[in-house]
C-alpha positions in Angstrom: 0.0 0.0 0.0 1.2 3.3 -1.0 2.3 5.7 2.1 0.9 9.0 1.9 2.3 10.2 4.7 5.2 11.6 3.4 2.7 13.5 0.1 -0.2 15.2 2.1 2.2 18.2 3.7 1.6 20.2 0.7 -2.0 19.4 0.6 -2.5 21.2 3.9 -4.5 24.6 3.6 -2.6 27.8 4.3 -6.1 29.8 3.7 -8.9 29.3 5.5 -11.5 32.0 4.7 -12.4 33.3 1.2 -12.8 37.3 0.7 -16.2 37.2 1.6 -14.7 36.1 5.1 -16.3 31.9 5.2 -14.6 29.2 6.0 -13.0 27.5 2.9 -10.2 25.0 2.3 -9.1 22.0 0.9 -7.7 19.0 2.9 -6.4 15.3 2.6 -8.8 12.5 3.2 -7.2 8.6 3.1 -6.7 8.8 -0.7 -8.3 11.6 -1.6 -8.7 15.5 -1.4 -11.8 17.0 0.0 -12.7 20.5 0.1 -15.1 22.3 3.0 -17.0 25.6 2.4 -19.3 27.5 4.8 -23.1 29.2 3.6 -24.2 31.8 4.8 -26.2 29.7 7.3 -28.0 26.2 6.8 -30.9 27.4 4.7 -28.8 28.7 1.6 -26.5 25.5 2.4 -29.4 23.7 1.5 -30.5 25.8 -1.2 -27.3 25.2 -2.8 -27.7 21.3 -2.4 -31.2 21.8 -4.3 -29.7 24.3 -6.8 -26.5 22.1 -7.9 -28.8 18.9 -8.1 -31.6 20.1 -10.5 -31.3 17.5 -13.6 -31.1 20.4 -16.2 -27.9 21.8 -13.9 -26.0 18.0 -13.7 -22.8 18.4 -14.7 -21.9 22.0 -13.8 -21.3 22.3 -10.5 -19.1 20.7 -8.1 -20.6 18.0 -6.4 -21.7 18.0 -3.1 -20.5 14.9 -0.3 -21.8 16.0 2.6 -23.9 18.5 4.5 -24.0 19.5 8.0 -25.4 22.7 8.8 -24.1 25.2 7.4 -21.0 23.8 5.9 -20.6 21.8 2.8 -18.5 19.2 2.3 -16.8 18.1 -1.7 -14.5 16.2 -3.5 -12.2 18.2 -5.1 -11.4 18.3 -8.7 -8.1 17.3 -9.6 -7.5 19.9 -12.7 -6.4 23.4 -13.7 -8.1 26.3 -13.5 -9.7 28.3 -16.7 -8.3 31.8 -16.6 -4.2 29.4 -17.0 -6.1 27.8 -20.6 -4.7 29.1 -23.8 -7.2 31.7 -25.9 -9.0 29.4 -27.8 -9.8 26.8 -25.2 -11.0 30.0 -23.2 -13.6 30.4 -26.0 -15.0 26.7 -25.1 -15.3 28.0 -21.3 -16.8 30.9 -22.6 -19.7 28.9 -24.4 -19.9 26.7 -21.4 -20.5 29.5 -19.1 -23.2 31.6 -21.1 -25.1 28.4 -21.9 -25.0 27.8 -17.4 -25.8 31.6 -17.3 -29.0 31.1 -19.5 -30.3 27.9 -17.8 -30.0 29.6 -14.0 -31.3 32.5 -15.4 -34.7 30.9 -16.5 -35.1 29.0 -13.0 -36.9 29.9 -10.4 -36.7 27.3 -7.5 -38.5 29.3 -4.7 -41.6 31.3 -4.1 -39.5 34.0 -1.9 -36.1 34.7 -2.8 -35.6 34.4 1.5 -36.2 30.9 1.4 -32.6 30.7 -0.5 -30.5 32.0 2.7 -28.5 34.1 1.8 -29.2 37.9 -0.2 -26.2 39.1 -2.0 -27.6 42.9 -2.2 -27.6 43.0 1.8 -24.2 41.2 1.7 -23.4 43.9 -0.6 -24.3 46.6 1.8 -23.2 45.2 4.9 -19.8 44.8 3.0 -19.4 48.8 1.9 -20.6 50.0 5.1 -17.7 47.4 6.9 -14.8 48.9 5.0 -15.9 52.6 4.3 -13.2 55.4 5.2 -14.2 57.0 8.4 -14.8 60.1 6.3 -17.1 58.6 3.5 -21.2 60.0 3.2 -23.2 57.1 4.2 -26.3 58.7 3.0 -24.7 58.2 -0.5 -24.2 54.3 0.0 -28.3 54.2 1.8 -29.2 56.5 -1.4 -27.7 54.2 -3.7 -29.1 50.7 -2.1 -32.8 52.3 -2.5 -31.9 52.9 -6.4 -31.3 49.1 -6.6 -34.1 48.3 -4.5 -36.3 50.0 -7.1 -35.6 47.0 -9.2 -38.8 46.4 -11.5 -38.1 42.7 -12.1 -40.8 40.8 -10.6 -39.7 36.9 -11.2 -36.3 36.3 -9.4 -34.0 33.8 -10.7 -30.9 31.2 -9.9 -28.2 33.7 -9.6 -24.5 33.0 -9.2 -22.6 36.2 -9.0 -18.9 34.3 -8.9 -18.9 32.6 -12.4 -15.4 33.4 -13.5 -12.2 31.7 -15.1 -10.7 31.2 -12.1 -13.5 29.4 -10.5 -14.1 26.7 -13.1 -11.7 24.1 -13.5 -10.8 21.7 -16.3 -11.1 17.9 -15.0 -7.8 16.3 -15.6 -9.4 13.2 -16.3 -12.5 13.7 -18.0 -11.4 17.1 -19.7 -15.2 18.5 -18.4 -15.3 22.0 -16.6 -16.5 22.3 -13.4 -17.8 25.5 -11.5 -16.0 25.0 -7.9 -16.7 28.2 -5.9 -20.9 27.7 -5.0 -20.5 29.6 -1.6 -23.3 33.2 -3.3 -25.4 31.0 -5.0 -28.8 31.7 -4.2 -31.9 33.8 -6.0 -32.6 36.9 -6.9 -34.0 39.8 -8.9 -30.2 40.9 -9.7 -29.5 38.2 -11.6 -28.2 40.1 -14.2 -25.0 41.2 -12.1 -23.5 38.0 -12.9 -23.0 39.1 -16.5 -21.5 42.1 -14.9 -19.2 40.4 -12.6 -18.5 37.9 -15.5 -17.7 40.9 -18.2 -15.9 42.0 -14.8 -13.4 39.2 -14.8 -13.0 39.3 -18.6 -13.2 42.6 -19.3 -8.4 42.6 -20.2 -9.8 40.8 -22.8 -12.6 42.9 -25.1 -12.5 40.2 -27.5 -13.5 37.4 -25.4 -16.5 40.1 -23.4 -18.1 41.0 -26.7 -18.0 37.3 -27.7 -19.6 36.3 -24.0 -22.0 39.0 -24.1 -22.8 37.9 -27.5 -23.5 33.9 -27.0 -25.5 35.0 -23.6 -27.5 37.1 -25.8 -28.4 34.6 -28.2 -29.0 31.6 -25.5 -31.4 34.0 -23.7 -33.1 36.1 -26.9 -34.5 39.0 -26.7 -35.6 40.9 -23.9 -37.3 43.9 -22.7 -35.7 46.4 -20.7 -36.9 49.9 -18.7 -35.1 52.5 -17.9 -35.6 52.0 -14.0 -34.1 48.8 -14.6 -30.6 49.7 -15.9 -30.2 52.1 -13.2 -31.3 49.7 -10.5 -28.3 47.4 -12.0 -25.9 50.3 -12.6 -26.7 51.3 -8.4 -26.2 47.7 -7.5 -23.1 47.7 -9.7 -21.7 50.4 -8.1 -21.8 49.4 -4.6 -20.4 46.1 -5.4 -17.0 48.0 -7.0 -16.7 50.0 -4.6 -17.3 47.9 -1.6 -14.3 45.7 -3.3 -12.2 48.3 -3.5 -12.7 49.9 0.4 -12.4 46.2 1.4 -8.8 46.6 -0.6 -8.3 49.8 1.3 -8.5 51.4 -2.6 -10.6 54.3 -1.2 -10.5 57.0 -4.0 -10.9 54.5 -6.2 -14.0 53.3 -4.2 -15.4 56.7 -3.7 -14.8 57.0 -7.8 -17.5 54.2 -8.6 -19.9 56.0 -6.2 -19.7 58.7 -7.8 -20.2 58.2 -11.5 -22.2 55.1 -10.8 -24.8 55.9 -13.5 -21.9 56.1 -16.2 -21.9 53.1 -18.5 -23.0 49.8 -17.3 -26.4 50.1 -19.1 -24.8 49.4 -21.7 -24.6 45.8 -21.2 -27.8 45.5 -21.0 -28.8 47.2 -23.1 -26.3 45.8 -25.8 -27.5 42.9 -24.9 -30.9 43.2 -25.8 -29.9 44.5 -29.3 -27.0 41.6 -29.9 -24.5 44.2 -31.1 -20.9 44.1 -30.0 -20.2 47.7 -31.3 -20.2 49.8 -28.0 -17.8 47.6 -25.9 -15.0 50.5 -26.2 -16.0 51.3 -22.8 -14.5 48.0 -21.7 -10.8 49.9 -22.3 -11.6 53.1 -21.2 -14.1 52.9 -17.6 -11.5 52.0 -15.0 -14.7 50.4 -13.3 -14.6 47.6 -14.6 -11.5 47.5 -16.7 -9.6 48.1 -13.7 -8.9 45.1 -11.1 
């Protein structure tokens, strides 16, 4: 029998928490790896459990081992990670991620988004307030969460705000990607901020955004959009930059996005529901969300 004694010392986490401050690692199990992440409490661990499991979803996710509570318990995948893939593999993730995008984004698995635990607009808010300068205007951050609660969307939807390169790995042995990082899925009216966060993570790369934002827009066709719902998004938006930055103690940057938070993000959506690729310049030129 193989002795693994002498192999598991690099397997031991040195992180324990993800940014979002819950407990996440990987560890060594007999033969195996297993990795542990916390919810937000044990309803959205459960949630999650549902979510992952629907049959239209198999496939996708990283599958689940155990629950207890509020922490979930996986296997890990033995594999690399998508944002280390060369450019035209990145193109294959890219069709794999707007087709998962389309398929949450038509599900509705509760009849109140509370029964999925966890509310990433509050986590948003409780975030900006945490790591605001001493000197910032909290009216502005109250003024701009009741924009975004003005949100005209009435059917919620499967939303999973973390669907980037970096959280999707390529199975060694299969060769199939798999979305590892489930800790904010849960449902809500926002969930068009995961094309955001998504155009977030790719936006260094114009070429592969307009070519996301254009296979979302034909898996999901054409829809309608009002005015009050671009600038609920764009408020939302802003709060979630910024609270990212203060958290990275980038506090004129932070202040920057609350600022000119009605400058530009419409036009995703609203791109989107015209399928044109043609006003993406702002990609290179609003450090919002060119700038990491």
């Amino acid at each position: 029998m193989k002795n693994y004694n002498n192999t598991v010392s690099h397997w031991w986490p040195t992180k324990w928490k993800s940014k979002i401050d819950r407990l996440t690692f990987v560890f060594p199990f007999f033969y195996r790896r297993l990795k542990i992440y916390q919810a937000a409490n044990s309803t959205q661990a459960s949630f999650i459990k549902r979510a992952i499991y629907l049959p239209i979803l198999a496939g996708y996710f990283h599958p689940i081992t155990y629950l207890f509570n509020k922490y979930i318990l996986a296997d890990w995948v033995e594999g690399v990670t998508c944002d280390t893939l060369s450019i035209s593999e990145k193109y294959q993730v890219i069709n794999w991620i707007s087709d998962l995008q389309c398929m949450l984004h038509s599900i509705k698995l509760c009849e109140k988004d509370e029964q999925a635990g966890f509310s990433y607009m509050d986590y948003l808010e409780k975030r900006i307030v945490r790591f605001s300068p001493p000197d910032q205007n909290l009216d502005q951050i109250k003024q701009l969460r009741k924009i975004a609660s003005s949100h005209p969307v009435n059917e919620s939807r499967l939303s999973h705000p973390d669907v980037t390169l970096r959280n999707i790995v390529k199975n060694n042995n299969s060769g199939k990607f798999i979305l590892v990082d489930n800790e904010l899925l849960s449902q809500s009216p926002y969930f068009l901020l995961d094309i955001f966060n998504t155009c977030y993570n790719l936006a260094p790369s114009s070429e592969l955004t307009s070519y996301y934002l254009d296979r979302y827009s034909c898996c999901q066709g054409d829809f309608s959009l009002l005015p009050e719902w671009i600038s609920s998004l764009s408020a939302a938006w802003a709060l979630r930059i910024a609270g990212s930055n203060f958290q990275d103690g980038l506090f004129q940057e932070g202040r920057e996005c609350l600022d000119n938070w009605d400058k530009g993000y419409g036009e995703i959506l609203t791109s989107l529901q015209r399928k044109q690729t043609s006003n993406f310049e702002y990609l290179r030129r609003n450090k919002m969300l060119y700038e990491r």
